[in-house]
C-alpha positions in Angstrom: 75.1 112.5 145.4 78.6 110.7 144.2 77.1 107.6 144.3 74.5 108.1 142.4 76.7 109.9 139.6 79.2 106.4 139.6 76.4 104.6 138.3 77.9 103.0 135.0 75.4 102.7 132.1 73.6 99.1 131.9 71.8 96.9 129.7 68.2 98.3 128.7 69.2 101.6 129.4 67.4 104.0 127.6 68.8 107.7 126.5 67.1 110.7 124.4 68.9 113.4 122.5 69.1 116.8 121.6 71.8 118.9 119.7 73.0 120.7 116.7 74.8 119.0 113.8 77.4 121.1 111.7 78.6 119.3 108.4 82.0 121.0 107.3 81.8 119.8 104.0 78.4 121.6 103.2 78.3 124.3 106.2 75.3 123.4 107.3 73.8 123.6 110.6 71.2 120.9 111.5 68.9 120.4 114.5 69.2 116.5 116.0 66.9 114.0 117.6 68.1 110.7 118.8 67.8 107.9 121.0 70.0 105.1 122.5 68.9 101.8 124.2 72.1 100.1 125.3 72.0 96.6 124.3 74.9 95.4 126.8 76.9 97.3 128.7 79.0 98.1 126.3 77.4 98.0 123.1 74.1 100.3 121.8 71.9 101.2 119.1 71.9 104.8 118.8 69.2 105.6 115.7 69.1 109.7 115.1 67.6 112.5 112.5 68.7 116.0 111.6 66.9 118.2 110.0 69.7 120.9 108.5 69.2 124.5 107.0 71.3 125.2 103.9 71.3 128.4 102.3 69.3 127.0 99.5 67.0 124.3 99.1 66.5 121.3 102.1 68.4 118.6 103.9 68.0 116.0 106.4 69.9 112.6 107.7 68.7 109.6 109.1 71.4 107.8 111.3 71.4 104.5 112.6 74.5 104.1 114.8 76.1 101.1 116.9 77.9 102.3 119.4 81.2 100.4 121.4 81.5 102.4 124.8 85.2 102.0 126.0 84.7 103.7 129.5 81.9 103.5 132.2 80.7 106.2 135.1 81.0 110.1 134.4 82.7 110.0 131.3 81.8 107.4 128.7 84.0 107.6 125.3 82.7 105.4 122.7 83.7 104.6 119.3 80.9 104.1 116.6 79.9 102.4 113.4 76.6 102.6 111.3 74.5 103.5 108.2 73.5 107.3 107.0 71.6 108.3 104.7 71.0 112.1 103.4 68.1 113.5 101.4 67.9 116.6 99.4 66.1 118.7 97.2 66.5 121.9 95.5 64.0 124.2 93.8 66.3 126.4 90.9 64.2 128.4 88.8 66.1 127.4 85.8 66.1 123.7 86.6 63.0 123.2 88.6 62.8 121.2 91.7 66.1 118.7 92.1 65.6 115.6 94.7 68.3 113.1 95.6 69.3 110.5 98.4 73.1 109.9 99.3 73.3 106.1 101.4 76.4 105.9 103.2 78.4 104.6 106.0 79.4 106.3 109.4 82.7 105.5 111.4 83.4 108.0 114.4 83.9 108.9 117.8 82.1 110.3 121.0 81.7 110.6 124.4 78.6 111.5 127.2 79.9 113.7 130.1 77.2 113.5 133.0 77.0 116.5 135.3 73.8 115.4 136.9 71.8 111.5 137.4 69.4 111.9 134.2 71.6 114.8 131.8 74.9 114.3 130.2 76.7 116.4 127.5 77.5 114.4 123.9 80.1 115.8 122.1 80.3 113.7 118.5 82.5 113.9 115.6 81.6 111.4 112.9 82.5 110.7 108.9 79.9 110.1 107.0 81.4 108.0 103.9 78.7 108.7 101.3 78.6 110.3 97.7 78.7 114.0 99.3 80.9 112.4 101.8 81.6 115.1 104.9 82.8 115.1 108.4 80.1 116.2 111.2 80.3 117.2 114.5 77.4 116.9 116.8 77.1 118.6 120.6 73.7 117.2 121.9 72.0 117.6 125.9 71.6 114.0 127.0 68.4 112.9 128.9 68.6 109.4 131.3 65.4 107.8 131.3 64.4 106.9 134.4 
């Protein structure tokens, strides 16, 4: 079984995602989906939505992440760069219904802890430079695609 959990990620490696977002800025929880197909061994595109549930009105991000992974096997930190953008809307009674869209820019930094062949944990903390910029952190269950 320790052989199997040494095996480094590798190009065309595929991943799928699960967590829970929290955005300190508007403190906001958010459910996540994502995916990651590693492009080299090292470098991936990690594209990923979350749906989150102010206390008024709704919110969601779309996330399209490149990620640089700086270690290989059972922990994998990686460093990542990519674009963000948020939508909103509000429904005020004296105002009426309020929409908006915030693009942006992420910078951050994360890591994929494996505890068995195909699930990992994925701690994430991320900025998202935007108009409404905030800092997120993300803690998602991993799957390995076969």
């Amino acid at each position: 079984m320790t052989v199997s959990f040494a095996q480094a990620q590798s190009k065309g490696d595929v991943r799928l995602q699960l967590g829970g977002d929290f955005g300190f800025d508007s403190e906001a929880f958010g459910l996540n989906f994502g995916g990651e197909y590693l492009i080299t061994d090292k470098i991936s595109a990690a594209p990923n939505f979350t749906i989150y549930f102010p206390e008024v009105g709704n919110s969601s991000t779309l996330n399209i992440d490149a990620r640089y992974y700086f270690t290989k096997d059972i922990l994998q930190w990686y460093g990542l760069l990519g674009f963000t953008n948020n939508w909103w809307s509000n429904d005020a009674i004296s105002t009426g219904q309020v929409k908006g869209s915030r693009p942006g820019a992420n910078i951050g930094l994360g890591g994929v802890l494996k505890f068995t062949d195909n699930l990992a944990f994925n701690p994430e903390l991320k900025y998202e430079a935007r108009n409404g910029a905030q800092a997120v952190f993300r803690f998602g269950l991993v799957y390995f695609l076969p």
